[in-house]
C-alpha positions as CSV (number, residue, x, y, z in Angstrom):
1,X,5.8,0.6,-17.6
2,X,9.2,2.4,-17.2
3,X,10.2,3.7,-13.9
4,X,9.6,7.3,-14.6
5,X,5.8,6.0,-15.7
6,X,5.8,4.0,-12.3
7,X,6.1,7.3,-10.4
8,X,4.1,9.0,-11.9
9,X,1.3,6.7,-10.9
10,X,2.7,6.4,-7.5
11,X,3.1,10.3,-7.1
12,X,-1.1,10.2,-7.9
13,X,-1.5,7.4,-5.0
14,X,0.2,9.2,-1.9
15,X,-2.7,11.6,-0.5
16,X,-4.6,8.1,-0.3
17,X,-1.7,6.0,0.4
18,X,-1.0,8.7,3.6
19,X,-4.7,8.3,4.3
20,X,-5.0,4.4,3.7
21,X,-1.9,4.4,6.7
22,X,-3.8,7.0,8.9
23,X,-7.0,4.9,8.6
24,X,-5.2,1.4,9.3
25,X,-3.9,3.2,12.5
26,X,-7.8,4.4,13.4
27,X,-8.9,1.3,12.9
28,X,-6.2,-1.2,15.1
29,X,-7.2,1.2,17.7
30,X,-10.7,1.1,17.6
31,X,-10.5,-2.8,17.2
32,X,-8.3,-3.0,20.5
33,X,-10.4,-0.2,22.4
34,X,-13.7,-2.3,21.8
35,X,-12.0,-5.5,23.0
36,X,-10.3,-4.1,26.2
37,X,-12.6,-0.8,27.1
38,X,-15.7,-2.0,25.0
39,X,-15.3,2.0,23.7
40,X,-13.2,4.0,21.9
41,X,-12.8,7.5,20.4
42,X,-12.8,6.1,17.1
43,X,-16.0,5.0,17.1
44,X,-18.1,1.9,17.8
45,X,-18.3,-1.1,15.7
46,X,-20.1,0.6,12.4
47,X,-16.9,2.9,12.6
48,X,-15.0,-0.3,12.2
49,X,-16.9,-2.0,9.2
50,X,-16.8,1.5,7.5
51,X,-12.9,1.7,8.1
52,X,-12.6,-1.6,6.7
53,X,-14.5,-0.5,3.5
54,X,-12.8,2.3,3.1
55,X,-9.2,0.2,3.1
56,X,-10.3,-2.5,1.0
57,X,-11.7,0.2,-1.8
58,X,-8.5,2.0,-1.2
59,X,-6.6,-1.8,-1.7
60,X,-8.6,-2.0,-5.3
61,X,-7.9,1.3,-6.3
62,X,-4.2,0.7,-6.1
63,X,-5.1,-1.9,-8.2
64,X,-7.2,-0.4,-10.7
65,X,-4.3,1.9,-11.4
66,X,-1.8,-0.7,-12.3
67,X,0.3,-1.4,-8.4
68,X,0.1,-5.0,-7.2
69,X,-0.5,-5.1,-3.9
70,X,1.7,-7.2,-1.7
71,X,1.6,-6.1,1.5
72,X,-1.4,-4.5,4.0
73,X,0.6,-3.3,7.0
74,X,3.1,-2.3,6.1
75,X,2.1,-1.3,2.3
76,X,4.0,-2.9,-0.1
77,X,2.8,-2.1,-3.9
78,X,4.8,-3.9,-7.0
79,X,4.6,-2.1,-10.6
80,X,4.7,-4.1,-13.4
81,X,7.8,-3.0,-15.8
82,X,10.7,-3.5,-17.5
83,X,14.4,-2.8,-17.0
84,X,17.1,-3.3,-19.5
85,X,14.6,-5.6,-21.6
86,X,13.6,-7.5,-18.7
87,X,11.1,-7.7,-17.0
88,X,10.8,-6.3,-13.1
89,X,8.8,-4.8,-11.0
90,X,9.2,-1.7,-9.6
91,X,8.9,-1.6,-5.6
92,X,7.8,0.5,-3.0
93,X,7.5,-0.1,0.6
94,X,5.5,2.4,2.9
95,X,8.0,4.3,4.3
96,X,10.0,5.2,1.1
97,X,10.3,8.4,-0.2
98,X,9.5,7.2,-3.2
99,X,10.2,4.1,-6.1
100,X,13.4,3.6,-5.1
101,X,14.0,-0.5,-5.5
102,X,13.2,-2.8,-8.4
103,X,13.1,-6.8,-8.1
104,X,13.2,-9.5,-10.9
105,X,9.7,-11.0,-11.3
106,X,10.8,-14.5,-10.1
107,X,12.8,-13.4,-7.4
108,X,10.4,-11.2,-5.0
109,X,11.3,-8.9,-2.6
110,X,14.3,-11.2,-1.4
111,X,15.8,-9.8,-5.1
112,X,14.8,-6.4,-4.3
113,X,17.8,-4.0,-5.8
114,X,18.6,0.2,-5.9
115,X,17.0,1.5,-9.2
């Protein structure tokens, strides 16, 4: 996919990206309330198994649409492309405003360049 297509599909994942974060959050509270208080005000341990449903149908999602996912906490989603007749893949790392880095497909992050 070309970069414009990449963001297009990224600019369709952010509601549940921002939600996927906000639920990680809940969740690595609730699992450190229960351990040290044995409560919490995110809920019990059902809250817990239903957070980690919701992440892991969020993960395939993601997925489904065409992002590879690399990374849980912090996101990191990969989309397949290709840049100047090569391929790459586009990169985004929670916290960027948007696509703004591509990496060769044999280099990884480590080769992670401006677009």
């Amino acid at each position: 996919m070309t970069l414009d297509e990449a963001r297009a599909v990224f600019a369709g994942l952010r509601p549940r990206l921002a939600e996927f974060v906000r639920i990680r959050a809940d969740l690595a509270e609730l699992r450190r309330d229960l351990e040290t208080d044995g409560a919490s005000r995110h809920g019990g341990l059902a809250d817990a198994k239903a957070f980690e449903a919701r992440l892991y149908a969020d993960l395939e999602h993601f997925a489904q649409v065409g992002a590879q996912v690399k990374g849980f906490a912090p996101v990191l989603l990969d989309f397949p492309g290709e840049r100047d007749g090569e391929p790459v893949l586009w990169c985004w790392l929670e916290g960027d405003r948007d696509i703004e880095w591509y990496h060769r497909v044999d280099t990884g992050f480590a080769g992670r360049r401006p677009t």
